[in-house]
N, C-alpha and C positions, 0 to 999 in steps of 0.2 A: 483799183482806185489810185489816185495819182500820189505819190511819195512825196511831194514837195508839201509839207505841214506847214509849216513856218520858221521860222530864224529860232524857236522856242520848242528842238526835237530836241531833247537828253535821254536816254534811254538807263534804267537801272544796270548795275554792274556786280555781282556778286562777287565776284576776287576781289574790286575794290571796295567793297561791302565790310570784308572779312579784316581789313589793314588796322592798323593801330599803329599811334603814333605818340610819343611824349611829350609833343608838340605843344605848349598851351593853347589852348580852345581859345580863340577869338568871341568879343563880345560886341553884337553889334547894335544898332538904335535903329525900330522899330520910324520912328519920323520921319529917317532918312530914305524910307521905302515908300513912304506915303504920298507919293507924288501929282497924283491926282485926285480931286475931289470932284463931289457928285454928279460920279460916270452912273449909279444906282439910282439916282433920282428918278422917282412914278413907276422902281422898278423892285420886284417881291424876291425874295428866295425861301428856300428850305434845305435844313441840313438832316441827314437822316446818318444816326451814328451808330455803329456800332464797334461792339469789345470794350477793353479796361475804362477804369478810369481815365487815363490820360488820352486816350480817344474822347473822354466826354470834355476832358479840359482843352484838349485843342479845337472842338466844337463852337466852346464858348469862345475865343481868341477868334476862328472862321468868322464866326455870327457877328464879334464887335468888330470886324475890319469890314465888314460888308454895312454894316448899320452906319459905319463913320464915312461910308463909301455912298452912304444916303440910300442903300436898300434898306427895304422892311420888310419884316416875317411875313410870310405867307400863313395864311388859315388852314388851305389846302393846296395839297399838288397841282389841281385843277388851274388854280391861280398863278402859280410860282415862274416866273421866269428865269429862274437859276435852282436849280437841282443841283446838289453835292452829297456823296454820299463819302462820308468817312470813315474808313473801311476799319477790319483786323484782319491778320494773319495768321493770330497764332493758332486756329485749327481749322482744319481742312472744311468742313459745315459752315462756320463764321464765311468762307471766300465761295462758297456755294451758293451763301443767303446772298450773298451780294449782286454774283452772276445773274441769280433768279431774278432778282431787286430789276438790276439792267434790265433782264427780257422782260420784263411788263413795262416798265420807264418808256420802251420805245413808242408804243400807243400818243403818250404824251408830246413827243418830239414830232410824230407825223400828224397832230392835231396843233401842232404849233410848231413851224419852224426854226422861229427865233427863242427855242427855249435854247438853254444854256446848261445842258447836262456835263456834270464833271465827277470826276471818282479822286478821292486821294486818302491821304493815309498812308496806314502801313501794307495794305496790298498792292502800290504801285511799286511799293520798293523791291519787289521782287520781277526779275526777266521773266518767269513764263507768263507772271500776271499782263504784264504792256502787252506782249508778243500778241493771246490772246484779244485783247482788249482792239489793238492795231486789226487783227484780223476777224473779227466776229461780231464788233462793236464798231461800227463804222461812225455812228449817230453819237458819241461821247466827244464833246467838243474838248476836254480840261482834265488833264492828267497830272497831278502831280502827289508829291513823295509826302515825308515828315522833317523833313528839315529845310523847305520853301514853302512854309506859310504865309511868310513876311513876303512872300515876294506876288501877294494872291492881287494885289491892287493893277500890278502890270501885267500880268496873264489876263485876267479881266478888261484888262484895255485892248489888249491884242484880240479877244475871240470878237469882243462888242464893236470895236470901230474897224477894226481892220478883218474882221469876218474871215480870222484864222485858229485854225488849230492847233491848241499847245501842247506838249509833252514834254514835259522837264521833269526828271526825277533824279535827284542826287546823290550818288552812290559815296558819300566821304563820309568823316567821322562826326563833319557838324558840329556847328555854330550854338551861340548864347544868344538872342535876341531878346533887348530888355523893350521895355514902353510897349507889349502889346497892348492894344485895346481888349478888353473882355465883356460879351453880355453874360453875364454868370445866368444859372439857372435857377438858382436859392437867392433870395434876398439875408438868408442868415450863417447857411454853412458852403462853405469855398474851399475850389483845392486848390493850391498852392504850390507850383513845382517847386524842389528844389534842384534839382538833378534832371540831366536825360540821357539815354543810353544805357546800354549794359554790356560788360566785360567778362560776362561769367563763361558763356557760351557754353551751357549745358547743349547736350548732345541733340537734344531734340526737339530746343527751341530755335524760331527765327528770330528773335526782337534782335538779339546783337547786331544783325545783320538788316533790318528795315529801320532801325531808330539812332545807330551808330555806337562813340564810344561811349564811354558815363563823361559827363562832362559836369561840374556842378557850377550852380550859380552861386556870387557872392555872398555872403551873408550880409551885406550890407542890402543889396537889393532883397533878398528874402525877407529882411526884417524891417524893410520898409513896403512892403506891399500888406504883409500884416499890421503896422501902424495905420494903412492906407483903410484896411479891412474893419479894424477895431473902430475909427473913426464914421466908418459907414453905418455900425451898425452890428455886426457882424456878431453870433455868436459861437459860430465851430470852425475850426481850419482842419484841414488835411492833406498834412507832407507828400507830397507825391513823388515818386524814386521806381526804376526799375528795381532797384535795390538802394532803399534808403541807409543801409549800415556803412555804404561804401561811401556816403558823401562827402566830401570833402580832401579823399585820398590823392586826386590829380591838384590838387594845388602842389603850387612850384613857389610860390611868397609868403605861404601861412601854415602854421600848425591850427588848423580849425578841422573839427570832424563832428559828425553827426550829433555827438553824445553833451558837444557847445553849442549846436544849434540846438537841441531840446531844452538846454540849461538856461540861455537865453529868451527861448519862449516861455521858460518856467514863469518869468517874471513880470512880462505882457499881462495888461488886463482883457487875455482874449477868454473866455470861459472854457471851451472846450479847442484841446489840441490832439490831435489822430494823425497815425503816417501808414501808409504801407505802397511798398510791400518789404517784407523783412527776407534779408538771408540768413541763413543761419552760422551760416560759415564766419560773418562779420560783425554779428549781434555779442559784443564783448558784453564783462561782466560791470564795465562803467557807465554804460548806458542805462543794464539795468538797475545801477544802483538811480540813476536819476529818475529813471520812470517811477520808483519806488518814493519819492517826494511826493509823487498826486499830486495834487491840487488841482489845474487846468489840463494836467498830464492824462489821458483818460487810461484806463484798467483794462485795457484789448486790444491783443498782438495777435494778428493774422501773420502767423511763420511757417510758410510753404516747405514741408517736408519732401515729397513727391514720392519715397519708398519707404517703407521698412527694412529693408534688407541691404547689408554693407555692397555685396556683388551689383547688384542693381542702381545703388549709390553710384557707385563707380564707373558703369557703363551709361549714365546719365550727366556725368561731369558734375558730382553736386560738391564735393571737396568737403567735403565731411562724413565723418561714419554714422551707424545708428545711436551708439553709446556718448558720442560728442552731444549728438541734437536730443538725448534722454537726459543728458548731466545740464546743458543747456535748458531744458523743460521743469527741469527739478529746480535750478537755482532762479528762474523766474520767477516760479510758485514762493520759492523760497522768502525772496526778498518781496515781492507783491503780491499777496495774501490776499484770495477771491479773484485772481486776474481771469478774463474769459478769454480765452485760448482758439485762436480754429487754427488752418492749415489746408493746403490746396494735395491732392495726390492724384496720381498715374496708373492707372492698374491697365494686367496688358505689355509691360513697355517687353520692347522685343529679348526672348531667352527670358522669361518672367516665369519660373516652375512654382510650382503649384507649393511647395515649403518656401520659397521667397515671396509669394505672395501671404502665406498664414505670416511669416517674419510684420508685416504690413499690419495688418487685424491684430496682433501682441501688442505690438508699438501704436495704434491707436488708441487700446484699452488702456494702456500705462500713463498716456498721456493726458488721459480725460477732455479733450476734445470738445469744444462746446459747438461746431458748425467743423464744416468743411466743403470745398469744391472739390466733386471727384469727377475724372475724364478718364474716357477710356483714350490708352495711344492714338493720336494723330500723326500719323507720317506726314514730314512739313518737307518739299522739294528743297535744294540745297543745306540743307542742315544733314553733321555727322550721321546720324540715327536711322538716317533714309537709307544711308547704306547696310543697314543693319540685314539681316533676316528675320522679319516679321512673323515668325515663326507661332504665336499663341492664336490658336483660332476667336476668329469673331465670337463661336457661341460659349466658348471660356471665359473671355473679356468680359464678354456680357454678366455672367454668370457671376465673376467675380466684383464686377462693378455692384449686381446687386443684394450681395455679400457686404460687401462694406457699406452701401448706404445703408443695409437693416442697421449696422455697428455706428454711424452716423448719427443719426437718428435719435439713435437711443440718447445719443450725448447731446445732442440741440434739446432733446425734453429733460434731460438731465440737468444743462446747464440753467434752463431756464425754471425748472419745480424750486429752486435755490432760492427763488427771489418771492413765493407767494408768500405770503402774510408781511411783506416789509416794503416800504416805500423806493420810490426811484425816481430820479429826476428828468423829466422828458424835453425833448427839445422837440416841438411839435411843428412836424415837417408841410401836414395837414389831414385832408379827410381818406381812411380808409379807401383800398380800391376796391373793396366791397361792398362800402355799405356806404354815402355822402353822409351819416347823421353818425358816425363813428370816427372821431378824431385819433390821427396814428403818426408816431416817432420814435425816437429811439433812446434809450439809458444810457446812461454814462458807458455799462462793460458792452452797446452797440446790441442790445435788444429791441427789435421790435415791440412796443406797444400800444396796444389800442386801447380806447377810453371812451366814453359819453363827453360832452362838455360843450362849450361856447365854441364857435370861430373864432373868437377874437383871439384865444388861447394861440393862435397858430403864427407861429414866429417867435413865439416865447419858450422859454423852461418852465415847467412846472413839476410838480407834485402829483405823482401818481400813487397809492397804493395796490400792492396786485395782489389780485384776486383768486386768479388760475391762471395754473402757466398750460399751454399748447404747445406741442411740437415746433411750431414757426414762430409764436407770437406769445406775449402777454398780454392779458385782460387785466384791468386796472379801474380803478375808482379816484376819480378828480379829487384833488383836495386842493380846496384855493385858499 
């Protein structure tokens, strides 16, 4: 195929990937990219996302640039003139599902030539993702990164009027862009960046290297997009951070850090406030003391442990031992009394024997645990870890994955038996995906429950009493 793309080839950089700089982060305005209006007009998209949270938040940010671009959602694929798929990275299945995704997509493209199929995210950010994509993917008209969203109105002009191919993907540490447009997904709970990037660069993650450094937003614009929020309507926010504890550390004008930005929303009349994800490394004891106010502050800290065992710690880059994030567990409990507790882990990671993995299952029990995300190792190309030796077989991993989800388990029905016979206040999201005549949301400490009751209930808090708790969920009784 011919090489000449267009004036819009960038190609991902891992070395440049990996750079850090003290440089202050640039903040830029979203208007001043907006250069063109209704190129979208009589014309449909769909966004299909996958991975974290802030895959789903830059989804909504895609959606409202395309909507102010005068596209409208599409119903179905069948319809869509513009296909984007918003990728993850962080495990090898996640960049699989996507491949798959592409090979049916094509069907689509040779039943319509002028679709407008594009991939971005954080799988462009990686060189063998393009490489492939360049050579196997011929029919992918729109490539780009995580750090040129803003820049989606002028790649869209280039494939549509000028009937070329873009690939730009940005290998630096990356920009602030304020004044996104957003179509949110909730009319009542929103997330809220505050931060973007990560600097930890554990051993065996890529975000450091697809999303850049941690850069955080002002709290001036944070705590006007929540005034913005409150005004709408809004009844939950949530902080969004590769690592929310570090927020605030790259300023070079202010002494402002995480534990003011939650003191600040203490006093907002927004109802519920949530952030994740937490490190542990940076989760001091003054933060806890603020989450320990309550009020809007809600009572559940997802705190990503990834091991039990100090060796394991260490060859993960996690910068903490087990006994720091056990004295950290305990002074939580301590100061916030009923907190509902999860935690993400690794079983597997390479040189993982069979007494650092029991280290793992102690250090759960101690913890009490009320959920968790367990994976088994993904080896991630350019990340430390890939050079590791892989050493524990698949049917160990297995073995030991489900090993701990029995130990899992146990602690979601644990944390959830806590709450039958007493009421909780639900923010009802809407109807069950089981059943449409069974209304389902979530509690203040981020329980699932379901209830009987009105639709109208749906967008509101209310009053549930529970009834039985289940492994995944609580059943409940409306009280109006």
């Amino acid at each position: 195929m011919s090489k000449d793309y267009s004036t819009y080839f960038v190609k991902p950089s891992l070395r440049d990937a990996r750079k850090r700089k003290r440089d202050d982060t640039p903040t830029l305005d979203f208007n001043d990219y907006m250069n063109i209006e209704g190129i979208g007009k009589n014309k449909t998209y769909t966004i299909e996302t996958y991975g974290c949270q802030g895959n789903v938040a830059d989804s909504e940010k895609i959606a409202g640039i395309l909507e102010a671009l005068e596209f409208t959602r599409s119903a179905t694929l069948d319809d869509a003139d513009l296909i984007l798929l918003n990728t993850c990275a962080v495990r090898a299945n996640a960049e699989n599902r996507v491949f798959g995704e592409l090979g049916r997509l094509k069907q689509y493209k040779n039943n319509n030539p002028d679709l407008i199929l594009g991939v971005c995210g954080c799988m462009p950010q990686e060189e063998h993702v393009v490489n492939k994509i360049l050579a196997k993917y011929h029919y992918v008209d729109l490539v780009f990164g995580t750090h040129n969203i803003h820049r989606l109105p002028t790649y869209l002009e280039t494939v549509l009027l000028s009937k070329e191919r873009v690939i730009e993907v940005f290998s630096e540490e990356g920009s602030i862009v304020e004044n996104m447009p957003k179509l949110r997904d909730n009319a009542k709970k929103a997330w809220v960046n505050i931060m973007y990037g990560c600097d930890e660069f554990c051993t065996y993650c890529i975000v450091p290297y697809t999303r850049g450094k941690e850069r955080s937003r002002s709290p001036e614009h944070i705590l006007a997009e929540v005034d913005e929020l409150i005004a709408q309507g809004y009844h939950e926010i949530t902080l969004l951070g590769q690592n929310v504890n570090s927020y605030g550390n790259d300023f070079t004008d202010r002494t402002y850090r995480f534990k003011d930005l939650l003191a600040d929303l203490h006093t907002k009349p927004i109802t519920r406030v949530r952030f994740t994800t937490s490190h542990p490394k940076d989760f001091d004891t003054e933060t806890i003391a603020i989450l320990a106010r309550g009020g809007n502050l809600m009572p559940y800290i997802h705190l990503p442990v990834q091991s039990g065992n100090d060796r394991v710690l260490k060859r993960m880059n996690r910068k903490y031992t087990r006994q720091e994030y056990l004295e950290l567990v305990a002074e939580i409990h301590r100061q916030i009394p009923g907190v509902s507790l999860t935690t993400d882990i690794i079983v597997g990671f390479p040189g993982e024997t069979d007494e650092q993995f029991e280290d793992t299952l102690s250090l759960v029990e101690r913890c009490n645990f009320e959920g968790a995300f367990t994976f088994i190792y993904s080896k991630r190309e350019g990340t430390p870890a890939a050079q590791y030796d892989d050493d524990v077989p698949i049917a160990v991993k297995k073995a030991r994955l489900q090993r701990l989800n029995t130990l899992v388990n146990a602690g979601y029905k644990r944390g959830n038996k806590r709450f039958e016979g007493h009421t909780v206040k639900v923010l009802v999201d809407g109807t069950s995906k089981n059943d449409d005549t069974v209304l389902a949301g979530y509690s203040e400490h981020n329980k699932l429950v379901n209830f009987t009751g009105p639709a109208d209930l749906i967008g509101h808090i209310v009053t549930v009493k529970i009834t039985e708790a289940k492994t995944w969920y609580l059943w409940g009784e409306y009280h109006g």
